[in-house]
VOKE-995287 format. One record per atom (N, C-alpha, C): residue in three letters; y, z, x. Coordinates in steps of 0.2 Angstrom, whole numbers, plus 5000, padded with zeros to 4 digits. Last residue first. Example, Ala and Ser with C-alpha at 12.3 -4.5 7.8 and 13.67 -1.06 7.14 Angstrom:
<recs>
SER498950355064/SER499550365068/SER500050395064/ALA497250395066/ALA497850395062/ALA498450395066/
</recs>
This chain:
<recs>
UNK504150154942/UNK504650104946/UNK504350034943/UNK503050254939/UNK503850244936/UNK504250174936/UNK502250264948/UNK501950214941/UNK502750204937/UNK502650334957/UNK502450264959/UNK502550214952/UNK502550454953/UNK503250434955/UNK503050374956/UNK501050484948/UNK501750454944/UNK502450454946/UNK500650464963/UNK500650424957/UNK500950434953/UNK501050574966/UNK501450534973/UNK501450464967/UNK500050654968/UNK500750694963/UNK501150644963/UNK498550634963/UNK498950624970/UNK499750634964/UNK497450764956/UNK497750704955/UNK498250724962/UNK495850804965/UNK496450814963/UNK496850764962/UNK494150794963/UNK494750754965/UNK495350784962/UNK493150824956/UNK493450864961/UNK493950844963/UNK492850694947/UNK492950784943/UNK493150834948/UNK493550564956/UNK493050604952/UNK493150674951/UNK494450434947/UNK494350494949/UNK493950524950/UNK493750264949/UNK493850304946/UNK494050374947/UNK494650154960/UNK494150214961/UNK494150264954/UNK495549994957/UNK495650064959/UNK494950114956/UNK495249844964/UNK495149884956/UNK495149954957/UNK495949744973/UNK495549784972/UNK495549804965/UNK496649694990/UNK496649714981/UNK496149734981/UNK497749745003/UNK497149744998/UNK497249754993/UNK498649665013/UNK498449685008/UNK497949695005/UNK498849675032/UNK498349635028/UNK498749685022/UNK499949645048/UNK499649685041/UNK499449655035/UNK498949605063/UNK499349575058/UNK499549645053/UNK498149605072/UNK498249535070/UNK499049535065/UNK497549755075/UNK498349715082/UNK498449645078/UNK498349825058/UNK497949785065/UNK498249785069/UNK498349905043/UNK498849875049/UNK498249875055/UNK498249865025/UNK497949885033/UNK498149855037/UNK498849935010/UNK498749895016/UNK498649895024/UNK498149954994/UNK498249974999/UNK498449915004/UNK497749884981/UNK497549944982/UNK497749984989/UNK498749804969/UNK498449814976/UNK498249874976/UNK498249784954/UNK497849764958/UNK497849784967/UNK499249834949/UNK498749884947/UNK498249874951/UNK500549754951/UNK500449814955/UNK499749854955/UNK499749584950/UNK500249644948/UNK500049714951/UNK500549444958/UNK499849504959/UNK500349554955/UNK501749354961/UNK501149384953/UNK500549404955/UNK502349354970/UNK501849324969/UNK501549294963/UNK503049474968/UNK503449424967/UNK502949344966/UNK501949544975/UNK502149574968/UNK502549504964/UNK502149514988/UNK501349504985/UNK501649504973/UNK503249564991/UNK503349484991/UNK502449454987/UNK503249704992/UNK503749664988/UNK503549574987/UNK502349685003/UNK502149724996/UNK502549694990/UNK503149665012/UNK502649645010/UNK502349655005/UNK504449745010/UNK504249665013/UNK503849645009/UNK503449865016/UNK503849865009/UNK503949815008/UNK503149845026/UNK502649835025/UNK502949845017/UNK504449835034/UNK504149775034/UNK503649765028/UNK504949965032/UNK505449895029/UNK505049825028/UNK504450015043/UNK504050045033/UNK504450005030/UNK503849885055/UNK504349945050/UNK504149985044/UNK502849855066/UNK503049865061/UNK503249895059/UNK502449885081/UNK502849805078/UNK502749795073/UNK503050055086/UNK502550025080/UNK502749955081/UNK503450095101/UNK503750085095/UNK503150045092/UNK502650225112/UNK502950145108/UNK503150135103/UNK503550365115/UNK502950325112/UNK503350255111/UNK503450455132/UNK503950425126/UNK503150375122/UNK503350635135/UNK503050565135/UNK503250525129/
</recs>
């Protein structure tokens, strides 16, 4: 069974991400972004304290580098 193609790229939402930063939102603010049938949104926000179970994501300090 074939699938459809997403009407978004990982080029798009990196685009997008790049152009909010260019902006002047600074990175600490987004917090994520959500894909719809409208569109792709960004979220800000204030990131989640950890909690004491939580495991760190290994994927952050690759991110924090750049």
């Amino acid at each position: 069974m074939a699938r459809r193609s997403s009407p978004y790229t990982q080029a798009d939402i990196t685009r997008l991400i790049k152009a909010a930063i260019a902006a002047g939102v600074g990175k600490e603010h987004i917090v994520g972004v959500r894909l719809d049938r409208d569109g792709a949104t960004v979220l800000f926000g204030e990131k989640k304290p950890m909690q004491e179970t939580e495991r760190p994501n290994e994927w952050d300090e690759v991110l924090d580098d750049k």
